[in-house]
C-alpha positions as CSV (number, residue, x, y, z in Angstrom):
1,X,-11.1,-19.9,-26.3
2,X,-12.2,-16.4,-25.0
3,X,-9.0,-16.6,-22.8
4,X,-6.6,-17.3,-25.0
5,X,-4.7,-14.5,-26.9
6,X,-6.5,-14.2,-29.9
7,X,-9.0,-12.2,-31.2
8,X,-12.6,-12.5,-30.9
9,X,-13.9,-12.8,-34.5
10,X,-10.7,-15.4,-35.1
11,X,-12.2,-17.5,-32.1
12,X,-15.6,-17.6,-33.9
13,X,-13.7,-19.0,-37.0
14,X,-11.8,-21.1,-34.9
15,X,-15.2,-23.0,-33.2
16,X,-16.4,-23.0,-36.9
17,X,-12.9,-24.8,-38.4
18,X,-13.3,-27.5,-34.8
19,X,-16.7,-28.2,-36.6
20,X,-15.4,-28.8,-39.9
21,X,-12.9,-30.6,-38.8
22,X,-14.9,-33.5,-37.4
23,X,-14.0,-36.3,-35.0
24,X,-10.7,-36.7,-36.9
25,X,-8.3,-38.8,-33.8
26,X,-5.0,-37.8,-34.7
27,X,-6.0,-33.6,-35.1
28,X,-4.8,-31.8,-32.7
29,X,-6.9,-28.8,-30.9
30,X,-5.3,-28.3,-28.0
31,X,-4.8,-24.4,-26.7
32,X,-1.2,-24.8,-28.6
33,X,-2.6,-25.6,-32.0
34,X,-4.9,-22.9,-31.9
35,X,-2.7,-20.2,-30.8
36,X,-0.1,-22.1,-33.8
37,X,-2.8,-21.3,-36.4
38,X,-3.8,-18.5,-34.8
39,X,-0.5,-16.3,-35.0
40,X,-0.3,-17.9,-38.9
41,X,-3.1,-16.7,-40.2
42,X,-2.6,-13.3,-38.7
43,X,0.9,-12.8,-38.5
44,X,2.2,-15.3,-41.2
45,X,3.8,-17.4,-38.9
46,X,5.1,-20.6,-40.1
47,X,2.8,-23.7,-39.3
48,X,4.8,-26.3,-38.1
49,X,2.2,-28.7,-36.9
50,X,0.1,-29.0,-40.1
51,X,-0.1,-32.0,-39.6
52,X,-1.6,-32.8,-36.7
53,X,-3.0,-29.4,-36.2
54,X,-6.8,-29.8,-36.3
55,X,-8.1,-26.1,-36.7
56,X,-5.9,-26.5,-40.2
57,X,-7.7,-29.6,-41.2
58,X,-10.9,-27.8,-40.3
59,X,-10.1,-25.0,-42.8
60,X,-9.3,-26.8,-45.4
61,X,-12.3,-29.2,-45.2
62,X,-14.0,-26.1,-44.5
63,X,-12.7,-24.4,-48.0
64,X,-14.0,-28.0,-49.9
65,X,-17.0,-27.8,-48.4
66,X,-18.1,-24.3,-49.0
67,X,-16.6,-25.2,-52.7
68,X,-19.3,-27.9,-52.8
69,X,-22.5,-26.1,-51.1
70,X,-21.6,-23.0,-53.9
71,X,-21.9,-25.5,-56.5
72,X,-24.8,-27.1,-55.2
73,X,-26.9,-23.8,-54.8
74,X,-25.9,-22.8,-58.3
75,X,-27.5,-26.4,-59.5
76,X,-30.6,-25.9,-56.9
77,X,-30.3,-28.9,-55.1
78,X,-28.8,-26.9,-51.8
79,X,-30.9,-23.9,-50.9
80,X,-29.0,-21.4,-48.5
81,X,-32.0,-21.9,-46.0
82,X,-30.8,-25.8,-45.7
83,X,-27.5,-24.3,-44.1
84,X,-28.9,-21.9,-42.0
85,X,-31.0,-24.4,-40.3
86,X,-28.5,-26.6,-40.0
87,X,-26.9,-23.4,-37.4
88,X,-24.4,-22.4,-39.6
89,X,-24.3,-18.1,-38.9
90,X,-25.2,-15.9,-41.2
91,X,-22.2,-13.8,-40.6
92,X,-20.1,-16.8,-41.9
93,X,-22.0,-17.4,-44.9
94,X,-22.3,-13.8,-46.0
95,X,-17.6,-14.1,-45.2
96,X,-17.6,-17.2,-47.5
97,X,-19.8,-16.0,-50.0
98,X,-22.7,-18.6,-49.8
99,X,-24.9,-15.7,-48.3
100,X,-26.6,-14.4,-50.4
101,X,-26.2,-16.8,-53.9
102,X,-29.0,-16.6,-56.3
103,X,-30.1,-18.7,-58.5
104,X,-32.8,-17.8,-62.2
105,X,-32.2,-14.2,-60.1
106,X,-34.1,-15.2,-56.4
107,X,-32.2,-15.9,-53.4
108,X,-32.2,-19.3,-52.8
């Protein structure tokens, strides 16, 4: 992706949407769709392949499942360690605000 016209911290978000995207057949993250989604979220672009595009169906699973671990820290049965472990980079939780939650005043 490092040769692609985009930025650097975008391509890290990029690899992280592919994850949350998952095995999904029909998306689509070819060079094209990245540099679609790529010049939308920074330049406001129209999307035109939302559909297919898979780095938009990584988002938005991304945005549910950050929705869910938040919830799931709040009731204890996540702990931020758990996520960590599991590779996810602290710089990204810290951006989605999972890093650092606390729960009864302890990070969790």
């Amino acid at each position: 992706m490092t040769t692609l016209n985009v930025s650097r911290k975008w391509s890290r978000m990029a690899q992280l949407y592919r994850r949350f995207a998952g095995e999904s057949q029909d998306a689509d993250f070819s060079d094209a769709a990245l540099l679609s989604m790529y010049a939308h979220e920074s330049q406001g672009t129209p999307l035109l392949d939302a559909l297919t595009n898979g780095y938009t169906h990584g988002k938005k699973w991304m945005d549910v499942t950050v929705a869910m671990w938040k919830e799931d820290i709040r009731q204890g049965t996540l702990r931020v360690v758990e996520l960590q472990t599991d590779g996810y980079p602290d710089w990204f939780l810290v951006k989605v605000g999972v890093l650092p939650l606390t729960r009864g005043g302890h990070n969790v």
